[in-house]
Structures are given as structure tokens and as C-alpha cells.
TORBA-318792 format. One record per residue (C-alpha): x, y, z. Coordinates in pm, 1 decimal. Layout:
% TORBA-318792
NODE	X	Y	Z
...
This chain:
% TORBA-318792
NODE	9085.2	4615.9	10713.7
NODE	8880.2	4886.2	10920.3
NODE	8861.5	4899.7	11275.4
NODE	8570.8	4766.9	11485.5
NODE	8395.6	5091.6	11626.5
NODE	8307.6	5065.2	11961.7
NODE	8119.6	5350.7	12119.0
NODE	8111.0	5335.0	12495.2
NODE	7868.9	5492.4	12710.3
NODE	7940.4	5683.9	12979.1
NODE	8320.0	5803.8	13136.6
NODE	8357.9	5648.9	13468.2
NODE	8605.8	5452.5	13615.3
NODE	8465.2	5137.7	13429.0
NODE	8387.4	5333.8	13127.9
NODE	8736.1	5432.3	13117.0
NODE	8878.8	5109.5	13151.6
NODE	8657.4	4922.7	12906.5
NODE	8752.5	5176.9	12641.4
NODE	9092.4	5195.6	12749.3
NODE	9144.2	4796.2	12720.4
NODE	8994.9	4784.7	12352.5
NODE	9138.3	5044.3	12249.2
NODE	9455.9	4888.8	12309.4
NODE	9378.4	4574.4	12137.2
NODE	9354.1	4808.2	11829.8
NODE	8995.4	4880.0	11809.3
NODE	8853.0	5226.9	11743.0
NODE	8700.5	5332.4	12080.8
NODE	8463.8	5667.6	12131.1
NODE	8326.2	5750.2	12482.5
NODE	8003.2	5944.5	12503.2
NODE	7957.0	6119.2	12809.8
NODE	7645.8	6263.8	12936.7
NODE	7829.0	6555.4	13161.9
NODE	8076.7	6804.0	13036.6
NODE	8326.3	6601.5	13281.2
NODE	8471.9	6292.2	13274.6
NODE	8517.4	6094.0	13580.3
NODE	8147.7	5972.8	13656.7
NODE	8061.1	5980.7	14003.5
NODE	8477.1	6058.1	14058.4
NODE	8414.4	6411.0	13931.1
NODE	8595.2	6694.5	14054.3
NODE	8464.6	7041.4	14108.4
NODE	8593.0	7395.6	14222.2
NODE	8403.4	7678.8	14435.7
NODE	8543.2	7973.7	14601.9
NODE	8916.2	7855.4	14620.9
NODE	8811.8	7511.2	14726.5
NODE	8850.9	7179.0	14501.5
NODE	8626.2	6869.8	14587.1
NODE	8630.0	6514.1	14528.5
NODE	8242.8	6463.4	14426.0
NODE	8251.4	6090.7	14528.4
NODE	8491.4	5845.2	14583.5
NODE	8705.5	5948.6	14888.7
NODE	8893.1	5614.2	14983.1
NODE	9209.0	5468.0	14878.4
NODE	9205.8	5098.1	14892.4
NODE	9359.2	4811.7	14710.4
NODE	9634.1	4991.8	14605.0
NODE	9747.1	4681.1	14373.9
NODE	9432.9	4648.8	14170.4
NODE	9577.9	5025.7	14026.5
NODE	9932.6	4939.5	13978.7
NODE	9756.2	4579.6	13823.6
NODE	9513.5	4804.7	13594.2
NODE	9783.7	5027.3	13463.1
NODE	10100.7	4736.4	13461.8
NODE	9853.5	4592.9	13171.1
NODE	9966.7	4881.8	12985.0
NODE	10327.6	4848.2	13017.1
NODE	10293.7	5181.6	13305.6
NODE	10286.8	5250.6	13658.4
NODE	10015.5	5435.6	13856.1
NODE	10335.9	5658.6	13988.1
NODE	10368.4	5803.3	13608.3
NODE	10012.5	5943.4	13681.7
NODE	9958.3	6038.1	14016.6
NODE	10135.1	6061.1	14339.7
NODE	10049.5	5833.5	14622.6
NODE	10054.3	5860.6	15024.1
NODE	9972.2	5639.2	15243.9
NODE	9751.0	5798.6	15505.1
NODE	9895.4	5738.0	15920.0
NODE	9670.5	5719.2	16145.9
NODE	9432.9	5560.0	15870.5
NODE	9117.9	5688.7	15975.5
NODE	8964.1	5774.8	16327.8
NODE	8654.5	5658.8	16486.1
NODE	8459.6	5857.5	16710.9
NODE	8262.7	5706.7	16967.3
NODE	8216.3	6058.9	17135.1
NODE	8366.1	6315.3	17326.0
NODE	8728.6	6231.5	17426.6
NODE	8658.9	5875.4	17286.1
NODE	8825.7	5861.6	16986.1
NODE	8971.8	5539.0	16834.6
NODE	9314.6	5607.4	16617.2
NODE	9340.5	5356.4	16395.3
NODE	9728.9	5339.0	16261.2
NODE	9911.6	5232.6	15968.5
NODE	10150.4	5012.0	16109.2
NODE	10031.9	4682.9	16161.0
NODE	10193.9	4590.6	16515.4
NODE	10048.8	4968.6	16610.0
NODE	9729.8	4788.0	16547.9
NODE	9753.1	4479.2	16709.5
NODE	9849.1	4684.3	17028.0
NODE	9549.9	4906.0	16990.0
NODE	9310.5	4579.0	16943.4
NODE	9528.3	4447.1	17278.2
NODE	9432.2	4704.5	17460.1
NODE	9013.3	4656.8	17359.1
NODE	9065.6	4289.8	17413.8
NODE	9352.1	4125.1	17587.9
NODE	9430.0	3797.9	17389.0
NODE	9311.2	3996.6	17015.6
NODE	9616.8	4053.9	16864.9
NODE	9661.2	3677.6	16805.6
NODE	9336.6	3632.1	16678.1
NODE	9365.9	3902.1	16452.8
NODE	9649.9	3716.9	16306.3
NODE	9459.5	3409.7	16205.1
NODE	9150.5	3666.2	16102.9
NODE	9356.7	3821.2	15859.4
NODE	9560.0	3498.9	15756.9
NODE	9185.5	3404.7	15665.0
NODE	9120.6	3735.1	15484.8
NODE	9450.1	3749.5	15286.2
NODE	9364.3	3456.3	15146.7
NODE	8992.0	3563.2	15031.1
NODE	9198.7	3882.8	14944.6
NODE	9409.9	3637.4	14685.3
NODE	9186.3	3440.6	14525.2
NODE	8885.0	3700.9	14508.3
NODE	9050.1	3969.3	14380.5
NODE	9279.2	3794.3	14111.1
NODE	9057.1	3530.2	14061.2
NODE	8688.5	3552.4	14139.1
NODE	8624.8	3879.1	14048.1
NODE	8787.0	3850.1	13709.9
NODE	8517.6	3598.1	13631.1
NODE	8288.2	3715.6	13403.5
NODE	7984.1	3544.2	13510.1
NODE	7796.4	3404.4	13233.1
NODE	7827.0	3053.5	13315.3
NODE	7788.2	2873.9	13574.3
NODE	8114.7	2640.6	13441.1
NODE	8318.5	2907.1	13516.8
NODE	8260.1	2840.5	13880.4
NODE	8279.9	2426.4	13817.3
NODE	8632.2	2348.6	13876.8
NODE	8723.4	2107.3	14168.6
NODE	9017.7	2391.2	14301.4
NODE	8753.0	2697.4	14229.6
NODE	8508.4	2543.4	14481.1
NODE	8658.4	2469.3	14730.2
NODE	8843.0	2795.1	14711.8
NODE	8499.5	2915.6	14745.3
NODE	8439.5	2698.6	15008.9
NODE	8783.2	2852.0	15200.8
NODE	8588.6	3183.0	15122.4
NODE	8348.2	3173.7	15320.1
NODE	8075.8	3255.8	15042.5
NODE	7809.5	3134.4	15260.1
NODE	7835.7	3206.7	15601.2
NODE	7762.4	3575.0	15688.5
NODE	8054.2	3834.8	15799.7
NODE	7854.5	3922.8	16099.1
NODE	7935.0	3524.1	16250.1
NODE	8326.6	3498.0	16099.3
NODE	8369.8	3863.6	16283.2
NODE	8198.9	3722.8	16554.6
NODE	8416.0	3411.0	16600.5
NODE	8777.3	3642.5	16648.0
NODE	8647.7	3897.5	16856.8
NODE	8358.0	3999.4	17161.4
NODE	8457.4	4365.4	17206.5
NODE	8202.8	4552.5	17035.1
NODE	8401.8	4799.5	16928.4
NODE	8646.1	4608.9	16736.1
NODE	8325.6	4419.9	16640.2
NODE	8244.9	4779.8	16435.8
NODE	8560.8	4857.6	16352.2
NODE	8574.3	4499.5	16163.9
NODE	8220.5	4546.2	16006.3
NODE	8272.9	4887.8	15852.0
NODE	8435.5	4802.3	15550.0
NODE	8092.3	4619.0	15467.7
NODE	7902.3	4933.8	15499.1
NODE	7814.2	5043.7	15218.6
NODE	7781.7	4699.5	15047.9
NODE	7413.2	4713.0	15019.7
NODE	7310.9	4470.2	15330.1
NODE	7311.1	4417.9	15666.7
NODE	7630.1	4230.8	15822.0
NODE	7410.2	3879.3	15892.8
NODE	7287.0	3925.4	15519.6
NODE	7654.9	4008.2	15381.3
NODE	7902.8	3729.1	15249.0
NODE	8211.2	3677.9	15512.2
NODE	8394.6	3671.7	15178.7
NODE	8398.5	4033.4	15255.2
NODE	8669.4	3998.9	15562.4
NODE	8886.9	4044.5	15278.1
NODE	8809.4	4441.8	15260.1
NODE	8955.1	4421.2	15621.8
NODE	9317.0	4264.6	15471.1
NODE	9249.8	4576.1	15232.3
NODE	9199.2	4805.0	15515.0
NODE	9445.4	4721.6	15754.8
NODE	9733.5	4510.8	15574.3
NODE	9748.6	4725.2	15262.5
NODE	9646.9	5112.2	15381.0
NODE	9448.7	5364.4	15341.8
NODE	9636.1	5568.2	15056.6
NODE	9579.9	5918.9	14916.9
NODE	9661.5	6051.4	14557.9
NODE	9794.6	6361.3	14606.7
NODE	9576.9	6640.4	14393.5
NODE	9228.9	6422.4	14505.6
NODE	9077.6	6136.7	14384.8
NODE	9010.9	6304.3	14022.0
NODE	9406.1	6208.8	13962.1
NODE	9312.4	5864.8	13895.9
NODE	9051.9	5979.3	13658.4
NODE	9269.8	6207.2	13535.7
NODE	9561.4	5990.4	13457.1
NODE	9306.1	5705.8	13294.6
NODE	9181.5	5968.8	13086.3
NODE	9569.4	6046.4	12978.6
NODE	9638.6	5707.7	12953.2
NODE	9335.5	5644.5	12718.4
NODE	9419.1	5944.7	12533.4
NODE	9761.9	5801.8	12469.5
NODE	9593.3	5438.4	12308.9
NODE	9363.3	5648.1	12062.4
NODE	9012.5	5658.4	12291.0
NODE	8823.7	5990.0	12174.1
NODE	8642.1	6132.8	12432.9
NODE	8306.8	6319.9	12334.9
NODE	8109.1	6521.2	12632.0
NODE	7784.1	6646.6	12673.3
NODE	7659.0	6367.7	12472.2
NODE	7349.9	6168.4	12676.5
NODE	7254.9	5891.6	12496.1
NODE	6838.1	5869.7	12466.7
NODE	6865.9	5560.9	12218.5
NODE	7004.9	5260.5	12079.3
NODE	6935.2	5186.9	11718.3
NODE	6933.7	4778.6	11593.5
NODE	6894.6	4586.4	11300.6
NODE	6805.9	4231.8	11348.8
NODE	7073.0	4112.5	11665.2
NODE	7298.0	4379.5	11616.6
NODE	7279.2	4771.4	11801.9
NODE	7413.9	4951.1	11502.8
NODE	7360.8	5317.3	11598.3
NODE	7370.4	5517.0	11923.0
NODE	7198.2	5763.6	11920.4
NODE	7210.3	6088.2	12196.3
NODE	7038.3	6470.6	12208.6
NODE	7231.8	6608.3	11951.0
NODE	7404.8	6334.5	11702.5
NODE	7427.7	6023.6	11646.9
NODE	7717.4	5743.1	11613.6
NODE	7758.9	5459.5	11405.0
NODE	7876.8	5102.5	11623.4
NODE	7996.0	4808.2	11566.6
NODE	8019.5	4716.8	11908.9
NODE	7818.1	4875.9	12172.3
NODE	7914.7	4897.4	12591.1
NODE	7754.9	5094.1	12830.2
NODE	7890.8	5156.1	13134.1
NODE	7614.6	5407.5	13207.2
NODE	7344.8	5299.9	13502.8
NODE	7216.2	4918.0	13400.5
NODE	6846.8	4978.9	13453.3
NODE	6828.5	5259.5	13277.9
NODE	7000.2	5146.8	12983.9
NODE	6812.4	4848.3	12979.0
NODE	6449.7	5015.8	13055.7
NODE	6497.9	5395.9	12886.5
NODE	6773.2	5344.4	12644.2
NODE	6705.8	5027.5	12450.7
NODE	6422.6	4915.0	12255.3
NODE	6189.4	4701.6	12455.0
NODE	6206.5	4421.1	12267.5
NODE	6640.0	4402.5	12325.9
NODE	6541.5	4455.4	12710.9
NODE	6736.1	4173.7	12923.2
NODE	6558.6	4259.5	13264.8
NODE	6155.0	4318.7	13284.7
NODE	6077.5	4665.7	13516.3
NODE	5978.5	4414.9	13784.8
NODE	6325.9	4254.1	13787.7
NODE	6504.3	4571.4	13843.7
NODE	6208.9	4690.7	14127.6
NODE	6306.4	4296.0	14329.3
NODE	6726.4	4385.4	14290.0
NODE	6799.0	4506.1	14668.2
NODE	6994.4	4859.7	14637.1
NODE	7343.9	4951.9	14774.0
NODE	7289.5	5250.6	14953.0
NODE	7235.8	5641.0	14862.8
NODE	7398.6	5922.4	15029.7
NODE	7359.3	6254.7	15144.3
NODE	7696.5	6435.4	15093.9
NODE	7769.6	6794.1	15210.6
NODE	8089.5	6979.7	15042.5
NODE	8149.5	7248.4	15277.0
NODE	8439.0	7528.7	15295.2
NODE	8531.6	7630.7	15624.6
NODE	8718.2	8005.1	15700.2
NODE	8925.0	7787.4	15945.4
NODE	9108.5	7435.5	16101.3
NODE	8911.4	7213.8	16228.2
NODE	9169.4	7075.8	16504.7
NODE	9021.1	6757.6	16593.6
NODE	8942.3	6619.3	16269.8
NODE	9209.8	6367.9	16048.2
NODE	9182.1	6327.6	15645.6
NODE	8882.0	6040.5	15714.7
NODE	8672.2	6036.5	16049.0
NODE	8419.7	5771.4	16127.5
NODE	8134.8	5912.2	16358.2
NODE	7987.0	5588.2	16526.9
NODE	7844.8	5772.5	16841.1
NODE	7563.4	5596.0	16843.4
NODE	7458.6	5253.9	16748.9
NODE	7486.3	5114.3	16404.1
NODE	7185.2	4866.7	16388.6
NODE	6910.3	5148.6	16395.5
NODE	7089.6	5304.2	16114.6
NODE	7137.6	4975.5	15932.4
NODE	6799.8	4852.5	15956.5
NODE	6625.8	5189.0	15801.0
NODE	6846.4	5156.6	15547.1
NODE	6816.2	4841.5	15455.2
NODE	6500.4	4682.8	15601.1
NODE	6239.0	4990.0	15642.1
NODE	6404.5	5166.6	15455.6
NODE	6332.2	5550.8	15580.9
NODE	6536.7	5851.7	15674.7
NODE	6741.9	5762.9	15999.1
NODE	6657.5	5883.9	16332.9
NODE	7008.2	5880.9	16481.7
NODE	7246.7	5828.2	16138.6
NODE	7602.1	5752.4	16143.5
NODE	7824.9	5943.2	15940.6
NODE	8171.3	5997.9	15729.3
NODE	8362.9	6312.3	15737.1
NODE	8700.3	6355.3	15509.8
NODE	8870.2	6663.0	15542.2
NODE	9188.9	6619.6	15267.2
NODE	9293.9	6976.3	15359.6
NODE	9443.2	6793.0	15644.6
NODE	9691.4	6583.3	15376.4
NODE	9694.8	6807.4	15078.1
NODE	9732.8	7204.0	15072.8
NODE	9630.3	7228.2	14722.1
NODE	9280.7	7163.2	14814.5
NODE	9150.9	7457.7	15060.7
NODE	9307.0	7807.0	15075.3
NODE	9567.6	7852.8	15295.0
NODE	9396.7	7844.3	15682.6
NODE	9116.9	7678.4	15537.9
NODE	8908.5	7350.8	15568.2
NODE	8796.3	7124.4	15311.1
NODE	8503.8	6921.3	15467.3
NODE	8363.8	6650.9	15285.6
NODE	8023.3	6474.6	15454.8
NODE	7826.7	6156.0	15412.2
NODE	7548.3	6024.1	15529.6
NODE	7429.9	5679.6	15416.4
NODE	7096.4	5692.1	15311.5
NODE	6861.9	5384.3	15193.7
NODE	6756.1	5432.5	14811.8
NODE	6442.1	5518.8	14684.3
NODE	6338.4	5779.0	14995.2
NODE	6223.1	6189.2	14949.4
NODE	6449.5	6392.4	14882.7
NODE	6375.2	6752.0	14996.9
NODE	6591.8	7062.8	15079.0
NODE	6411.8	7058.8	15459.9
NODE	6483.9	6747.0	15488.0
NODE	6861.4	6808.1	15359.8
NODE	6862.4	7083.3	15569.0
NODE	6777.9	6914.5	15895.7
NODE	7041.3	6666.6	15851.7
NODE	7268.2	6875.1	15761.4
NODE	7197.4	7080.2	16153.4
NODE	7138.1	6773.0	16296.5
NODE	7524.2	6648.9	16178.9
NODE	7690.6	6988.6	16246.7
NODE	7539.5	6980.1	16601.4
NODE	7710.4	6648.9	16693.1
NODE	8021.9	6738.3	16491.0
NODE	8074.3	7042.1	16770.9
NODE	7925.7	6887.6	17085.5
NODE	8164.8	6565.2	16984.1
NODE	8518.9	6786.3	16851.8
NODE	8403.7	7124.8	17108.7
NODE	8419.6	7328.5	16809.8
NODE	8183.7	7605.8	16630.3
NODE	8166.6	7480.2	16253.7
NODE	7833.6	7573.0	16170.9
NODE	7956.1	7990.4	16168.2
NODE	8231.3	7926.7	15980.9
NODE	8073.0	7761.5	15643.1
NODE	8160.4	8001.1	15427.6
NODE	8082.6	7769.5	15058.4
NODE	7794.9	7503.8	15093.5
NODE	7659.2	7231.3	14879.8
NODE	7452.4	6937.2	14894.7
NODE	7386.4	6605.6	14675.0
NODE	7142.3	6384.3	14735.1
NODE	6893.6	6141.3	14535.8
NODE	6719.0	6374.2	14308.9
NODE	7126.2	6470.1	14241.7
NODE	7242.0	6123.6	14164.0
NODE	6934.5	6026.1	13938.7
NODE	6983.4	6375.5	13754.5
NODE	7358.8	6346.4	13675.2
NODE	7399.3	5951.0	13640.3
NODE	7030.3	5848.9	13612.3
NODE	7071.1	5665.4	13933.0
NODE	6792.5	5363.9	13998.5
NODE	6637.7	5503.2	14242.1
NODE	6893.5	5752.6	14348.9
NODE	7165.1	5503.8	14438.7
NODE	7512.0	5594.4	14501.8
NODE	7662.0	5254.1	14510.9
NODE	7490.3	5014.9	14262.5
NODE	7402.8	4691.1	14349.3
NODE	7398.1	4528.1	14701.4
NODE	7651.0	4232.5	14751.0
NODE	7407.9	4015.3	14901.8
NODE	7476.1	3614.1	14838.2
NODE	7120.3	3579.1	14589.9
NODE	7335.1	3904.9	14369.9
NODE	7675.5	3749.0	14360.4
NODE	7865.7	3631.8	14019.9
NODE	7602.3	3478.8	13790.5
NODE	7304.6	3633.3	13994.7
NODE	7395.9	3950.8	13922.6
NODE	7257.5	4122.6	13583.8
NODE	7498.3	4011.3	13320.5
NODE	7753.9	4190.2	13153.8
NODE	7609.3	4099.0	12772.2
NODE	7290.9	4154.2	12596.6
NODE	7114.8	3832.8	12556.5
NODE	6936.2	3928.5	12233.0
NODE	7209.0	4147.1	12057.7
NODE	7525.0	4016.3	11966.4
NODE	7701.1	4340.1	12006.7
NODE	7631.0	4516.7	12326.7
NODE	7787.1	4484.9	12660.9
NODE	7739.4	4621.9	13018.4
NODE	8025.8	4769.7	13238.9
NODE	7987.3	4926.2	13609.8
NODE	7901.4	4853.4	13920.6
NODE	7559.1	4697.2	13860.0
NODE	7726.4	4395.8	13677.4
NODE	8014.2	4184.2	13813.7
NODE	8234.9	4238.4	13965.8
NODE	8016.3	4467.5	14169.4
NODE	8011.7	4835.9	14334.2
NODE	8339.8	5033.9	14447.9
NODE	8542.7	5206.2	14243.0
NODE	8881.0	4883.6	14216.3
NODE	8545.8	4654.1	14095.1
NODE	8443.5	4904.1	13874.5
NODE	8788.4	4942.7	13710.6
NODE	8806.4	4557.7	13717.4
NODE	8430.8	4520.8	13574.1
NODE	8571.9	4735.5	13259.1
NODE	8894.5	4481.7	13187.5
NODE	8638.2	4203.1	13252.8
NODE	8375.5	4310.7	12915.4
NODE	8684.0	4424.1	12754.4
NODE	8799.8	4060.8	12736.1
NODE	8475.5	3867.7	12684.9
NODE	8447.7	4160.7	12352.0
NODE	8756.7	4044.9	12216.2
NODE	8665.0	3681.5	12294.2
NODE	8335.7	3724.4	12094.5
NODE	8505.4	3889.6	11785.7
NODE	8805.7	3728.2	11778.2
């Protein structure tokens, strides 16, 4: 009997792990990607002796890995390498006020002690709270594909739900443990790039902080690409074919059925259709109108997840006061918050995210050399001009060198910048996005746009506009979640 052909569309993390998962259930799998790399917004690039991570810079949930690749009977260590990053991160407040944030768990409690006498206990019961979240959201909840709303109507489910705080906000539950503000920030950072503010955000979300501080900040040696690399391999290995520089302009269907993808230069036959490529604009540009599931005015009323601005820089020297991941919250985070996600505008005084792996991994920057990687949350949708990159870009390199009493801005000797117009060109981005689709409570599970066509039988969605939702573990996990419901609707 011949295979089912599946053709998947795009090669990102949940790209990869859609194809990956059928492909090991014996169906014939072919990935169409638009770039001539795989890895989606986990690419990797090279310039002047320098190798950068284009996106994804963080290491969490180290067991959602070892989970994706233990379904294939390997380990994430027959891939990669991993180290676990001590201190984690740093926060910088300012000059001389930096906040070290360790790896050892006792380290931490001291370091909360000293913020707020009587925290450490409290930080025990907050993260009793968010292991358990942890537990049931990430090997239970988020597996859910979200089609039904009797997937959500057992007795045990709800009132795990219920235990998980699904309707209460995180900026209350953080508010409950703790009054020092800066542990207050510390505890709402995970949340940042979620897509809302932290009294519109789910205190579900306290489980990023068991993520962050019980199970590490980790660091595949080589960059993030190694995880793309070794899901690639892994693919490889199971029989996925891999086809680049293939963007898909069309889907061709025949009563309920897509039956033919078609991109710039060729076209594939399908039996089975997933696309793991941006959600609105497969569903407004790619597909007929008629197979549409969303109207244009559905996709203009989603709220965002955030863009960036991201600045790969090469520096002719060390940068002494910098770790592999600095947080620069030197000035207040509500300004920021609110032009991001309520007027949504280019920030006056913007926090920011530096990563400088050169600091963990010699491979990365030539020897004496710094590998600088900056972001600047952004709201979607804004202008997006090279002034206007440009005065960020002096506005952040000012503050970097008043804050670490360093000259940076002379020793840039490679320089790039990605922005909107960068994300909508390369993954045809709604409106520039970087992150998908905000985890607010009204886009959670069944409110979020589903992960199958409603009017053909044969096409699926994967990524982080679907469930689970955005981050590169949910993205990984959104690609094992179609790959199940496909072989539950052909089987």
C-alpha cells in the first residue's frame, strides 16, 4: 500500500517536529522551506569570524527536549552538548547595581533573603505552587489539542485548572509572595514576552518561574542552531526530505481535500497538508478564500506577542561586565509595557536583553572577541525605519557604557539589524511579530486559532499561533500535538 504524502510547510522547530513525528509513524513526509536554511526563526548565520543565533537565545525546560527526542528511542545528549549556565542571568538596575541571579537554588533563596527578610520561605510555597502548574501544564494541558471543549470536561482536569490559577492574573499571585519590587520584576520577567501585560497574563504562567529557577538556564554548546541541527539529523534519519528555497504561494483543493501545494518554482502532490508556516498568512495569502478558517477581521482583533528589534554585533574586544544573558531593567517596566501593549508605539525609555555567548562558548567570536546579541521588545505592527533603528540602536549603546563604564560603540567592528520589515520578509510575520500569539486568558486552548482546517479534511496548522502557544518547547510540543490528531484522523 503507498504511503500517505504529507508535505509540510515551513522548517521550524514545529515544522520539524510535525514532520519528524509522522514520519516516524511511517508516512512519507517532505518539508518545503521558504529560506535556503532550516531552522525558522532558530537560524544561524556567519559574518566576519562571528556565528549568531538569529533568534531563540534561552535554554529552558530542559525536559520538554529530552521528552521530544526520548519519543524516538534518543537522547538530546546524542545531538548536542548541554551546560547549564551559573550565575543564570544578571539584572541590571544600573551602575554598580547589578542583581546575580545563581544556579543553585539555596544561592537564590539567600539572594531573595537579602531583598526581603522572611522571602526565602515564601518562595518555597511560590514555587511548590508553580511546580505543580509546571506538572500538569506542561505534560498535560499543553498536550491538549484544543478542538473541543470535552477535552477540558473532566472532574480532575478542572479543578487542576482551578489549582492553576487560569484565572487570576500573575501580577496578584506574584503579588501575594513578595513586596520588594525588585523580586516583584525578577518574578514577572519570564512573562515578558507573552504578549500582555502582567494584570492581563494568566498566573498559570508562575510556572515559567519553576522553569527559570528550579530547572536552569542551559546552553547547547555550538548555539542554539544545535537543536535545529540535531532535529534536522534526527528527521533525516526517519526518512523526512527536506526541500529549500521553496515558498509556498498556493494550496490547490478538490472538493474537502488540499491536494496540491503549490510554491514559485514546482509544485507537490499531498495527501495530507500541515503548515507550520505563519497562521494568518496561510490562512489569508496561501489558501483559497473559500477554505479560509479566520475572516481578515479575526486575525486584525487577535492581540500580538511582541516584535523585536535585535542587533548582532561583533566587538574587536571583552566586554568585562557583561555574563552570557543580561537583563537591563534600569528603568521602569510599566512605560515600556504599556507602549507595547496598550498604545502600542516605539518606547521612550525601553528595556532591553543582551546575550553575549562568547562569554560560554569560544567557538562563537574570534579569539579576544565579543559576540553581542541585542533585543529590544517592540509592540507589533509599528514603522520600521533604519533612523529609527539607528536611534535605538545609540540610544542602547549609550546606556550599555554609562551602566558597564565601557566604550562599545568604537569597537563594533560587524553590525546588523532585524526588525519588522525583517520578520514579515523572511517568515511573513503578521504584522512583524516575533513571538506569535499573546497568551492572554480570551487566546488560551480552544480560543486560540485551531490546529485543523474546518472545511478541508486534510490540512493542519503547527506553530506558535495555534496551541500550545509561542516559545520555542510549545512550538516543538505544538508539532507532536497535529502529529497525533493526523494519525487520529487517518487511522
Amino acid at each position: 500500500m503507498a504511503k500517505n504524502k504529507v508535505v509540510v510547510i515551513g522548517a521550524g522547530f514545529a515544522g520539524l517536529s510535525t514532520a519528524t513525528y509522522l514520519a516516524d509513524k511511517g508516512l512519507d513526509v517532505t518539508v518545503l522551506e521558504k529560506n535556503k536554511d532550516l531552522g525558522g526563526r532558530a537560524r544561524q548565520f556567519k559574518a566576519e569570524g562571528f556565528t549568531f543565533d538569529m533568534g531563540p537565545s534561552w535554554y529552558w525546560m530542559p525536559d520538554v527536549f529530552e521528552k521530544y527526542f526520548q519519543t524516538f528511542g534518543k537522547n538530546v545528549s546524542d545531538y548536542y552538548n548541554l551546560k547549564r549556565l551559573d550565575p543564570s542571568y544578571h539584572v541590571v538596575f544600573g551602575k554598580n547595581d547589578v542583581l546575580k541571579v545563581p544556579a543553585n537554588l539555596q544561592e537564590f533563596k539567600n539572594m531573595l533573603e537579602g531583598l526581603e527578610p522572611g522571602s526565602g520561605p515564601k518562595l518555597d510555597e511560590f514555587l511548590k505552587q508553580a511546580a505543580y502548574k509546571y506538572e500538569k501544564g506542561i505534560n498535560d494541558l499543553v498536550y491538549k489539542p484544543g478542538r473541543s471543549l470535552t477535552e477540558f470536561m473532566s472532574l480532575k482536569l478542572l479543578f487542576d485548572m482551578v489549582r492553576m490559577d487560569i484565572f487570576s492574573s500573575i501580577y496578584s499571585h506574584v503579588r501575594k509572595f513578595f513586596k520588594n519590587e525588585r523580586i516583584i520584576r525578577l518574578m514577572e520577567f519570564p512573562i515578558l514576552f507573552l504578549g500582555a501585560l502582567p494584570e492581563n497574563t494568566p498566573a498559570l504562567y508562575s510556572l515559567m518561574n519553576y522553569a527559570d529557577i528550579s530547572l536552569g538556564t542551559w546552553y547547547p554548546d555550538g548555539g542554539m542552531h544545535k537543536i535545529v541541527e540535531g532535529m534536522v539529523k534526527l528527521a533525516e534519519e526517519k526518512g523526512v526530505k527536506f526541500i529549500t528555497e521553496q515558498e509556498v504561494v498556493s494550496v490547490e483543493c478538490e472538493g474537502n481535500k488540499a491536494k496540491k501545494v503549490i510554491t514559485k518554482t514546482d509544485s507537490y502532490d499531498a495527501d495530507i497538508v500541515v503548515s507550520s508556516a505563519d497562521y494568518e498568512h496561510t490562512d489569508q495569502s496561501i489558501l483559497p478564500m473559500e477554505f479560509r478558517n479566520y475572516t481578515s477581521n479575526y486575525w486584525e482583533n487577535r492581540t500580538m506577542a511582541p516584535s523585536s528589534l535585535i542587533f548582532y554585533l561583533g566587538l574587536d574586544k571583552k566586554v568585562e561586565g557583561l555574563v552570557h544573558h543580561n537583563l537591563f531593567f534600569d528603568h521602569d517596566f510599566g512605560p515600556h509595557a504599556k507602549q507595547i501593549y496598550e498604545n502600542p508605539k516605539w518606547p521612550d525609555e525601553p528595556l532591553f536583553y543582551v546575550s553575549a555567548p562568547s562569554k560560554t562558548d569560544d567557538s562563537v567570536a574570534p579569539e579576544g572577541k565579543e559576540n553581542i546579541f541585542i533585543l529590544m521588545p517592540v509592540a507589533p505592527g509599528l514603522e520600521d525605519t533604519e533612523e529609527i533603528r539607528e536611534k535605538y540602536f545609540s540610544l542602547i549603546l549609550d546606556r550599555m557604557e554609562k551602566i558597564l563604564g565601557e566604550n562599545i560603540k568604537d569597537h563594533v567592528i560587524y553590525k546588523r539589524s532585524f526588525a519588522h520589515k525583517d520578520f514579515i520578509n523572511e517568515y511573513h510575520s503578521f504584522k512583524g511579530n516575533a513571538y506569535g500569539l499573546a497568551n492572554t486568558l480570551k487566546q488560551t486552548a480552544i480560543l486560540k486559532p485551531s490546529l485543523k482546517n474546518k472545511k478541508l479534511k486534510n490540512f493542519y496548522y503547527a506553530g506558535q499561533l495555534t496551541v500550545p502557544g509561542p516559545g520555542v518547547p510549545p512550538s516543538l510540543i505544538s508539532g507532536q500535538v497535529v502529529g497525533k490528531e493526523v494519525m487520529k484522523d487517518i487511522s
